[in-house]
N, C-alpha and C positions, 0 to 999 in steps of 0.2 A: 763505533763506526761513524766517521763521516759522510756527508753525504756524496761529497763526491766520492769518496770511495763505494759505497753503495750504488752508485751510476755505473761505476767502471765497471762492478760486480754484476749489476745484473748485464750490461753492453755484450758482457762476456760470454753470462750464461745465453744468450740468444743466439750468438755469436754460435754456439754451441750445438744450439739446436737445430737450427738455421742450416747448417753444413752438409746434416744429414736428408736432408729433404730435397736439397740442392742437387746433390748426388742422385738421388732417388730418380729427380726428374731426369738427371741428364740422361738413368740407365732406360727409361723408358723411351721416353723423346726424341733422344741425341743432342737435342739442342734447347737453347734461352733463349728469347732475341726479344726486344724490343723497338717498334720503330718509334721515327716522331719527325717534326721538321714539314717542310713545302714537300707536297708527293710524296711524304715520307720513305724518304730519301736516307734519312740519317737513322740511321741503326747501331744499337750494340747487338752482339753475340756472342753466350758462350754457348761452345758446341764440341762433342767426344768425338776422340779418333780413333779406330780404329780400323788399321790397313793391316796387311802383310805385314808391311817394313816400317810401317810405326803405330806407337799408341800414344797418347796422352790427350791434350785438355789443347781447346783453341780457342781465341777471344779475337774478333772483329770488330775494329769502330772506323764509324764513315758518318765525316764532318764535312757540311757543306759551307763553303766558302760564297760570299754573296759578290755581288759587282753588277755588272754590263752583262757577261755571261759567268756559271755557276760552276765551279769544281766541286767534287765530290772526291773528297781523300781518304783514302781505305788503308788503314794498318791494319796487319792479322799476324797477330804473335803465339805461337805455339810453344805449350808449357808440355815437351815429349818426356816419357821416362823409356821410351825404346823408338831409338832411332838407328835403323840399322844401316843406310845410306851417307851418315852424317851432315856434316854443314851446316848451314843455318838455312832454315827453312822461311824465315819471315818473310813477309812482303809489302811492299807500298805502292801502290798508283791513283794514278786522279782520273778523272775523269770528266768532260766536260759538258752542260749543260746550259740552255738556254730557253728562252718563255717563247714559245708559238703562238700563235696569231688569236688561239684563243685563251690565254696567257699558263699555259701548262709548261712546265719543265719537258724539257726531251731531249734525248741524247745527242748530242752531234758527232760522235764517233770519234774524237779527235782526246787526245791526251791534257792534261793542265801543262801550264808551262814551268 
């Protein structure tokens, strides 16, 4: 064996292990999430679905854009195996943010452009 092949192999078996625990947690919790960023602000999520009219797997990430004033862009992609409504379900929007006087991020209510 090589070594890299020995990397790839063990990548794998973790890979492996890893899944089931993943799983484990989503059944408990519902959800993963991580923030980070100014006011953390910027998050991943994965999170389980279950409705009526659909099930599967959802993943949210919100990237903050920097400037003058502050976007927050949210993609949320849904990985369904029972959608009984069809379409596509995904979604994107911003949102906009700016520093107040005591330099905190706060919403202004208004969309990204």
């Amino acid at each position: 064996m090589t070594p890299r092949s020995c990397a790839l192999g063990c990548g794998l078996w973790l890979l492996v292990m890893v899944l089931p625990l993943v799983g484990f947690f989503l059944a408990v919790n519902g959800e993963l999430a991580w923030r980070r960023g100014p006011g953390n602000l910027e998050v991943d999520r994965l999170f389980l679905i279950n409705e009526p009219n659909a099930s599967g797997l959802g993943y949210e990430a919100a990237r903050l854009t920097s400037g003058e004033t502050f976007c927050l862009r949210t993609n949320v992609l849904y990985f369904l195996w029972r959608n009984e409504e069809g379409g596509n379900p995904n979604a994107a929007y911003g949102q906009l943010y700016q520093r107040n006087a005591s330099g905190q991020l706060e919403l202004t209510g208004e969309t990204c452009p």
